[in-house]
C-alpha positions as CSV (number, residue, x, y, z in Angstrom):
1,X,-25.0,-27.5,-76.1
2,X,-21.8,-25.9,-77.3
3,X,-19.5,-27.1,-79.1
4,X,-16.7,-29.7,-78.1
5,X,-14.1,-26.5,-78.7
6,X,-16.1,-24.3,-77.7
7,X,-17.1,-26.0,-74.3
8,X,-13.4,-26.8,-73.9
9,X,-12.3,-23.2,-74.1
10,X,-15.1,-21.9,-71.9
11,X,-13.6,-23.6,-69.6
12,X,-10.5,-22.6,-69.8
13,X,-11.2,-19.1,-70.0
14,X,-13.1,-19.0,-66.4
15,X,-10.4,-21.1,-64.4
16,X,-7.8,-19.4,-66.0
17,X,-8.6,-16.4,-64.2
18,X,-9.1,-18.2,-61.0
19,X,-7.0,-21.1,-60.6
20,X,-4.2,-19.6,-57.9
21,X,-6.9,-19.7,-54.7
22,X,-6.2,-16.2,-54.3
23,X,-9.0,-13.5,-53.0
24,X,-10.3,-11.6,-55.6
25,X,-8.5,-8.0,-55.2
26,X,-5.1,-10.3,-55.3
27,X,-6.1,-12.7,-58.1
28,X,-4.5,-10.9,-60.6
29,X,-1.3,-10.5,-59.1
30,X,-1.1,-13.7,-57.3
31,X,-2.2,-15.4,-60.8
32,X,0.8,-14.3,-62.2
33,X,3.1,-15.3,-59.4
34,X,1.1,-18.4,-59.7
35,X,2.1,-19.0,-63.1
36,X,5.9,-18.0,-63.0
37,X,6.6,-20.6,-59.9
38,X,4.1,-23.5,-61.5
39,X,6.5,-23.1,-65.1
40,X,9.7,-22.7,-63.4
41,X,8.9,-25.6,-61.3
42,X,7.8,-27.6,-64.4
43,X,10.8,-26.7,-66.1
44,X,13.1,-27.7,-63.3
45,X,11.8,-31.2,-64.0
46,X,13.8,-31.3,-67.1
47,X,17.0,-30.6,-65.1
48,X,18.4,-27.9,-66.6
49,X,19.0,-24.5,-65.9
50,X,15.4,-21.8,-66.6
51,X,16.0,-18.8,-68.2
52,X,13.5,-16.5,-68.4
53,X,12.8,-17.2,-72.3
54,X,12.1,-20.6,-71.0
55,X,9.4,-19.6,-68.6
56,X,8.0,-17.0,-71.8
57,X,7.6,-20.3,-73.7
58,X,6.7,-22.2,-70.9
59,X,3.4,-19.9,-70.3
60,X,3.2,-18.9,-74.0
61,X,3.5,-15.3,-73.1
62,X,6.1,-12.7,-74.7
63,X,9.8,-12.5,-73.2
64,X,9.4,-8.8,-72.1
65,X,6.3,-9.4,-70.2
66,X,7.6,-12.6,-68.5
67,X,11.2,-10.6,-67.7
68,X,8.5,-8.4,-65.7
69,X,6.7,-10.8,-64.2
70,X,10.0,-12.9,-63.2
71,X,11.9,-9.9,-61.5
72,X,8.1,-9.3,-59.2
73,X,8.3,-12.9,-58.2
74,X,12.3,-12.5,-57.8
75,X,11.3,-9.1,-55.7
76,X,8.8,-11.0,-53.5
77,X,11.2,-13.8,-52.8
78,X,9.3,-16.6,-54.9
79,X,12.3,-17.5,-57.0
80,X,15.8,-16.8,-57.6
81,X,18.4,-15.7,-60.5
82,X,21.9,-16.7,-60.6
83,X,24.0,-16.6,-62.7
84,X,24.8,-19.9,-64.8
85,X,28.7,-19.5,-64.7
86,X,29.1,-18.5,-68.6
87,X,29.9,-15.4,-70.0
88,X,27.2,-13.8,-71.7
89,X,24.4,-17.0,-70.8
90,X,21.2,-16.4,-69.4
91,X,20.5,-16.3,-65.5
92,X,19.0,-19.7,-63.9
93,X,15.9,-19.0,-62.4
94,X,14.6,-21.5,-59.6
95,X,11.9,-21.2,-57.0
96,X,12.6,-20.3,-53.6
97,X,10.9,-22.4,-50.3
98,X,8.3,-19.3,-50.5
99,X,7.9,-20.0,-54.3
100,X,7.2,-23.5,-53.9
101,X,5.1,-23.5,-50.6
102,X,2.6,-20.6,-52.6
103,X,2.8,-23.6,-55.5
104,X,1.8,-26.3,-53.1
105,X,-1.3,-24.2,-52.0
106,X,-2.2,-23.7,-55.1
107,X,-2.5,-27.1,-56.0
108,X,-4.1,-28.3,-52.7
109,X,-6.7,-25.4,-53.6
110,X,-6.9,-26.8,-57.1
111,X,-7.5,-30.0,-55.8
112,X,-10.1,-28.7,-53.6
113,X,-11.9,-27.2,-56.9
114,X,-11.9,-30.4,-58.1
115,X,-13.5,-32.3,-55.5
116,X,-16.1,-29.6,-54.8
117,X,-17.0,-30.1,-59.3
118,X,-17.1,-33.7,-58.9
119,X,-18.7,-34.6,-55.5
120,X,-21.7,-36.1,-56.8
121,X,-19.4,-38.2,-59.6
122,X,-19.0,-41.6,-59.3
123,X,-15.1,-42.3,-58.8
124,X,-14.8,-43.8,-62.0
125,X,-15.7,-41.0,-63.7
126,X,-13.5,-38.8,-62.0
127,X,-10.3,-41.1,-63.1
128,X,-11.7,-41.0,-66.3
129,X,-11.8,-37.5,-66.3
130,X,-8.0,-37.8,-65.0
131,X,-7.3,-39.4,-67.6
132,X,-8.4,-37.5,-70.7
133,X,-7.2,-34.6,-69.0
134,X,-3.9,-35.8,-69.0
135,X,-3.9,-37.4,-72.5
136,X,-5.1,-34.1,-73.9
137,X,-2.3,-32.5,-72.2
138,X,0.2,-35.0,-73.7
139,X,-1.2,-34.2,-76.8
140,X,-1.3,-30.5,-76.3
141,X,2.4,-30.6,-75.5
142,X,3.2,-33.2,-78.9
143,X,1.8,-30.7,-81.3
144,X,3.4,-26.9,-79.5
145,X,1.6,-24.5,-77.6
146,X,-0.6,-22.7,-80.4
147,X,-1.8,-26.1,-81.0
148,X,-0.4,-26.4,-84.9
C-alpha cells in the first residue's frame, strides 16, 4: 500500500490530466480551457473583478503562461476582457455562455466519473467521501496553494 501522500498525489496526477471529458487528441487543449473558465468562475464567486494574475494564482501556474492560456480561451469565445474603467488597472476577465456551458459539461462528466468509481459504494460512503474531500479542500485553501 502506498502511502497516505503518496496515494493522494497519484491520484491527483492521473485525473489531473483527464478531468475536462475531452477526447484524447483534445485533452490537452481543452484541459486548459477547462481550467481558465473553472478559476474564473470560482473567482467570480468572490464578486470582484478577475484579472489574469488572479486566475495565475487561482491555478497556481505563472502569470505569462496563464496571459497565454487566457487570450486562447478569450480567442475561442470562452471568456471575456474588459476593461475595469481605471487607468492603468488590469482587464476583468469573465466567462462567456460558451465558457460556462463547456464548465457545466465538465462537471456533469465529472460527476459521471464519480458515479462510475463509486457504483458499488454504499451511499454513506460516498457522502463520506464528499465530505473529506471538501474538508481537505478547505484546508488546502487555509494554508496557500504550495501547501506551507
Amino acid at each position: 500500500m502506498k502511502a497516505r501522500g503518496q496515494a493522494l498525489f497519484a491520484f491527483v496526477r492521473f485525473w489531473s490530466r483527464r478531468w475536462t471529458g475531452a477526447d484524447p487528441g483534445a485533452g490537452a487543449q481543452r484541459g486548459r480551457e477547462v481550467m481558465v473558465v473553472e478559476a474564473v468562475h470560482a473567482l467570480s464567486e468572490q464578486r470582484r473583478p478577475t484579472s489574469v494574475n488572479d486566475v495565475a494564482r487561482e491555478l497556481g501556474l505563472d502569470q505569462s503562461g496563464v496571459s497565454r492560456m487566457v487570450t486562447h480561451a478569450e480567442r475561442q469565445g470562452l471568456v471575456v476582457r474588459r476593461a475595469s474603467g481605471r487607468i492603468g488597472a488590469a482587464s476583468a476577465i469573465t466567462n462567456t455562455a460558451a465558457g460556462e456551458e463547456l464548465l457545466r459539461q465538465a462537471h456533469a462528466w465529472q460527476d459521471e466519473v464519480l458515479r462510475t468509481l463509486t457504483a458499488d459504494w454504499p451511499d454513506e460512503d460516498v457522502e463520506t467521501l464528499m465530505v473529506l474531500m471538501d474538508r481537505l479542500v478547505r484546508a488546502q485553501n487555509a494554508t496557500g496553494a504550495d501547501g506551507h
